[in-house]
C-alpha positions as CSV (number, residue, x, y, z in Angstrom):
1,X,-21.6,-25.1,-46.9
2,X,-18.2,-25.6,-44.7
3,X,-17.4,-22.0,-45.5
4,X,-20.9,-21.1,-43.8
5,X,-20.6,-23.2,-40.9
6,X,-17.4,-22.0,-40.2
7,X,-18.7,-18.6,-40.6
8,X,-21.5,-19.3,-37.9
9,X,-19.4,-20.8,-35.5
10,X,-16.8,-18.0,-35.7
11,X,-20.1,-15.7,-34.6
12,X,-21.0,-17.7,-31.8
13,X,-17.3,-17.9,-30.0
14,X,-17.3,-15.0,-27.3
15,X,-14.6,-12.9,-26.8
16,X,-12.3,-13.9,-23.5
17,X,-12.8,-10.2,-22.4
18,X,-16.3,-10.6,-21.6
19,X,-15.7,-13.5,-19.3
20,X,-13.8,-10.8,-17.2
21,X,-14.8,-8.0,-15.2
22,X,-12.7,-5.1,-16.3
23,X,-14.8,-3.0,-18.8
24,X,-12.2,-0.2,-19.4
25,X,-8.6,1.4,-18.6
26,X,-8.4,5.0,-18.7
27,X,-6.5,7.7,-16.9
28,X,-4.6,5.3,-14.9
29,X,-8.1,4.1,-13.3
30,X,-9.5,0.2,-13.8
31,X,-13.0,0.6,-14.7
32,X,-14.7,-2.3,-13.3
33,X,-18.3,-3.6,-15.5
34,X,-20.6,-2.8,-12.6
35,X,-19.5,1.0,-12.7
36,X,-17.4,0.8,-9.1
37,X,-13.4,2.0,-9.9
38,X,-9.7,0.4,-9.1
39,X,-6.5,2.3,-8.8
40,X,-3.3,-0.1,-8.1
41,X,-0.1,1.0,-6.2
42,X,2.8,-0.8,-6.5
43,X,4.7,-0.8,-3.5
44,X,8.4,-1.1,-2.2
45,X,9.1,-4.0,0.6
46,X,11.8,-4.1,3.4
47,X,13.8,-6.4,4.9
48,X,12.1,-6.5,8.7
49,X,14.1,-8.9,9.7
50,X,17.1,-6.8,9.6
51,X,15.6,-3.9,11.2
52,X,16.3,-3.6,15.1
53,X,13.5,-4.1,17.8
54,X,12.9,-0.2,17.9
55,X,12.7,-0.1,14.5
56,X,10.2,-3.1,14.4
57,X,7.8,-1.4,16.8
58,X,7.7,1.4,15.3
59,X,7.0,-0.4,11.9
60,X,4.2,-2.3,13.5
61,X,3.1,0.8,15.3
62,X,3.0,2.8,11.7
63,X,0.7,-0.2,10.3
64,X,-1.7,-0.5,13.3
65,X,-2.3,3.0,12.8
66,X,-2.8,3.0,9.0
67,X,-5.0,0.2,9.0
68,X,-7.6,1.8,11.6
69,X,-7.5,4.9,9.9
70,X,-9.5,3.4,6.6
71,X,-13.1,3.1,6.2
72,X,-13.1,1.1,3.7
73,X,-11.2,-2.3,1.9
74,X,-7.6,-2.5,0.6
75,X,-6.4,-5.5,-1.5
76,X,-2.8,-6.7,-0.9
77,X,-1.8,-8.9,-3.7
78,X,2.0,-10.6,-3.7
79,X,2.8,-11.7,-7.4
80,X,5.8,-14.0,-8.1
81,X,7.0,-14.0,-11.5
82,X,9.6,-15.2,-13.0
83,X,12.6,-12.6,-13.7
84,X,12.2,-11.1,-16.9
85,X,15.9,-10.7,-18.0
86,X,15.3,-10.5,-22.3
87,X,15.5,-6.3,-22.1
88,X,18.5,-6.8,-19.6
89,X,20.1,-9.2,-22.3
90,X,19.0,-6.9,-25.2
91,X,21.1,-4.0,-23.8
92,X,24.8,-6.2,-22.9
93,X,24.0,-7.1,-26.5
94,X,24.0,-3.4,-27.9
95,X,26.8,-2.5,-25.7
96,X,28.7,-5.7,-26.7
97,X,28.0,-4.1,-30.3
98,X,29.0,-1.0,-29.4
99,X,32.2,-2.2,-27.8
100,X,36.0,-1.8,-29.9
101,X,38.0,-3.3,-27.3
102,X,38.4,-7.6,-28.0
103,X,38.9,-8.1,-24.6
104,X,36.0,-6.1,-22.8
105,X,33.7,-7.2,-25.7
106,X,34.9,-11.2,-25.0
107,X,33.9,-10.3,-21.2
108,X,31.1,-9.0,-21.7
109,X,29.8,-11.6,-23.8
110,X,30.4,-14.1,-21.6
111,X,28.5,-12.5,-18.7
112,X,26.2,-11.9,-21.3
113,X,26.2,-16.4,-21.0
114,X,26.7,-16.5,-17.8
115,X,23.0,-14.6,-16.4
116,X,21.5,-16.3,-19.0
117,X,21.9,-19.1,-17.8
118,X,21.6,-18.6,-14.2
119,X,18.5,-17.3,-14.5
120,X,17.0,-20.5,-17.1
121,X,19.1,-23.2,-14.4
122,X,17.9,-21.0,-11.3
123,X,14.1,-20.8,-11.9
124,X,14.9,-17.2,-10.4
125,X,12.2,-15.0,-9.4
126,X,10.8,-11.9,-9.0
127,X,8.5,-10.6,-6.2
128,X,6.0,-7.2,-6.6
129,X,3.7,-5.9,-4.1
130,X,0.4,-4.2,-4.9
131,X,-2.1,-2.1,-2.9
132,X,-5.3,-1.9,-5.1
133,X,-8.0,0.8,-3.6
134,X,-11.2,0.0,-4.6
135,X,-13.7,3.0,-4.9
136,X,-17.5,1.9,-4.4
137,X,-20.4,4.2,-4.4
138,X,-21.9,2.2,-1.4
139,X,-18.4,2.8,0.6
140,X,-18.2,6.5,0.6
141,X,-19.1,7.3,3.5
142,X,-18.7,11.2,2.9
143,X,-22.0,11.3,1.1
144,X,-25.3,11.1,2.1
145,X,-27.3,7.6,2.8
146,X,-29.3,8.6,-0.2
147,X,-27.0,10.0,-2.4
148,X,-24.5,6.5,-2.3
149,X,-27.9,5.0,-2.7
150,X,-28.5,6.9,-6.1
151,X,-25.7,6.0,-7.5
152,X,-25.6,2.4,-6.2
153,X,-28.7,1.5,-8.2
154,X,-27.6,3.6,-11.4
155,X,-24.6,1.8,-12.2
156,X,-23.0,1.9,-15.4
157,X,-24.4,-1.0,-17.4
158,X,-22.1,-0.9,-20.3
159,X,-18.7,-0.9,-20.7
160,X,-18.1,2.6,-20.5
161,X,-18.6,5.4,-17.6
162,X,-20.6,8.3,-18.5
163,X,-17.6,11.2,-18.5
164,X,-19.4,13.4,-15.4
165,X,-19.9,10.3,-13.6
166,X,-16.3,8.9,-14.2
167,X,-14.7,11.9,-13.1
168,X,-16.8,12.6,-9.8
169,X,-15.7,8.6,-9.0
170,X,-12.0,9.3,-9.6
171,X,-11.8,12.3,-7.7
172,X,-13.0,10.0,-4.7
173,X,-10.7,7.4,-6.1
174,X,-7.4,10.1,-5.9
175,X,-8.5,10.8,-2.4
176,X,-7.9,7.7,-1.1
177,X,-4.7,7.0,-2.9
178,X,-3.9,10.2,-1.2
179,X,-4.5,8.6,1.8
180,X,-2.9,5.3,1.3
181,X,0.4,7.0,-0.4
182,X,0.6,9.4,3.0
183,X,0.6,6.1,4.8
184,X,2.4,4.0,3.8
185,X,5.0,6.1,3.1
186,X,4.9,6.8,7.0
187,X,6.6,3.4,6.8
188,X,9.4,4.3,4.7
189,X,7.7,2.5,2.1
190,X,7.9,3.8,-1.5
191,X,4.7,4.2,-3.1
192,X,4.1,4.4,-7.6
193,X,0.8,4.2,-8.6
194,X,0.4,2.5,-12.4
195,X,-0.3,4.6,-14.9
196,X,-2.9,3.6,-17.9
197,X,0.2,1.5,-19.8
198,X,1.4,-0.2,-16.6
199,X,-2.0,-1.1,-15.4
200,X,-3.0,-2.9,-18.9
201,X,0.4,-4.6,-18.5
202,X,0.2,-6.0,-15.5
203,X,-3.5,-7.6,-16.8
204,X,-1.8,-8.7,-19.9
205,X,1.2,-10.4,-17.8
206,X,-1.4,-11.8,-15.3
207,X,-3.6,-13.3,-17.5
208,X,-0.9,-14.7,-20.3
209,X,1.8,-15.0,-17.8
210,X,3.7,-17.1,-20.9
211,X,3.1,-15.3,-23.5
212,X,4.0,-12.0,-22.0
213,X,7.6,-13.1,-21.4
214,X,8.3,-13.5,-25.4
215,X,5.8,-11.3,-26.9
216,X,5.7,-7.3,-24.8
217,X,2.8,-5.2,-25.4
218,X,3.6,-2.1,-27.5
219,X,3.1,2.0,-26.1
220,X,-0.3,2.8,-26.0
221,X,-0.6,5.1,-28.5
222,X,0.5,2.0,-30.9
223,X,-2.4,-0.5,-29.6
224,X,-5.0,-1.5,-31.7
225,X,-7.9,-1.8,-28.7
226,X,-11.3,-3.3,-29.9
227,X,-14.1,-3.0,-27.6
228,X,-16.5,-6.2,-26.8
């Protein structure tokens, strides 16, 4: 009877993946549940403050410009993580390995101590900037009233994009990184966008920011995926 209970209310949990609304990653595009798409650029910064006033103003100038050239939204998101120094650590200790001179192999070891334990006494942390561009049916303007229209109230209801109308989206979806790459880079600002593996990494890190600093994710050829 216990076996049987347990059995049902192992049915009834749902998985944490519904809850959210991703319904796919694929070809370096976040496919969001109600069909619309996300590419995410990760972006350089630069130290304005040290930049002189004709440098500013042309800076400021360069934004203005970029921001009243889009037609449509653009998500800025700041994350603040704490530095992940185990792969940094991982390689002193190969080379420390590696090394046949007592000396260097004593220094090294204890620099090897020494950022440890700055980092764990020095909370330090690390900054990334992202530029997600959304892609909405609604929001491109370069089609037709009636055509956005179409597509607005055919939205993919499952989890997964029919292929035609996925690629049709991301074509849209390139354009504007296009656009956004161009600008920003007009700011001397350089510009990556995430690629299938990053972009399911930075989910995993954002949404098990603890767990993600002691267990990594594997290559995505070696991930076991279930869909929900």
């Amino acid at each position: 009877m216990k076996n049987k209970k347990a059995a049902q209310k192992k049915k009834t949990i749902i998985p944490a993946q519904r809850h959210l609304l991703i319904g796919e990653i694929k070809n370096d595009t976040v496919i969001m549940k109600d069909g619309t798409l996300r590419a995410v650029l990760l972006v350089s910064s630069i130290n304005f403050a040290l930049k002189n006033e004709d440098e500013q103003n042309a800076i400021v100038s360069s934004y203005v410009s970029f921001l009243n050239g889009l037609d449509y939204p653009l998500q800025v998101l700041i994350q603040s993580r704490k530095l992940q120094i185990k792969p940094y650590i991982e390689k002193l200790i190969g080379r420390e390995k590696e090394q046949t001179n007592e000396l260097l192999r004593a220094q090294i070891a204890d620099y090897r101590s020494f950022v440890t334990q700055l980092v764990e006494l020095g909370e330090i942390m690390s900054k990334q900037f992202y530029v997600i561009v959304p892609y909405d049916p609604l929001s491109n303007k370069n089609k037709s009233f009636w055509a956005r229209l179409t597509e607005a109230l055919n939205p993919a209801v499952t989890v997964r994009l029919k292929t035609d109308r996925f690629l049709k989206r991301k074509h849209d979806l390139d354009m504007r990184v296009r656009q956004i790459e161009s600008g920003l880079s007009s700011m001397s600002l350089t510009v990556v966008q995430l690629d299938t593996q990053s972009l399911i990494e930075l989910f995993y890190s954002s949404y098990n920011p603890d767990i993600a600093l002691s267990e990594t994710l594997p290559p995505l050829n070696e991930m076991d995926v279930e869909q929900v």
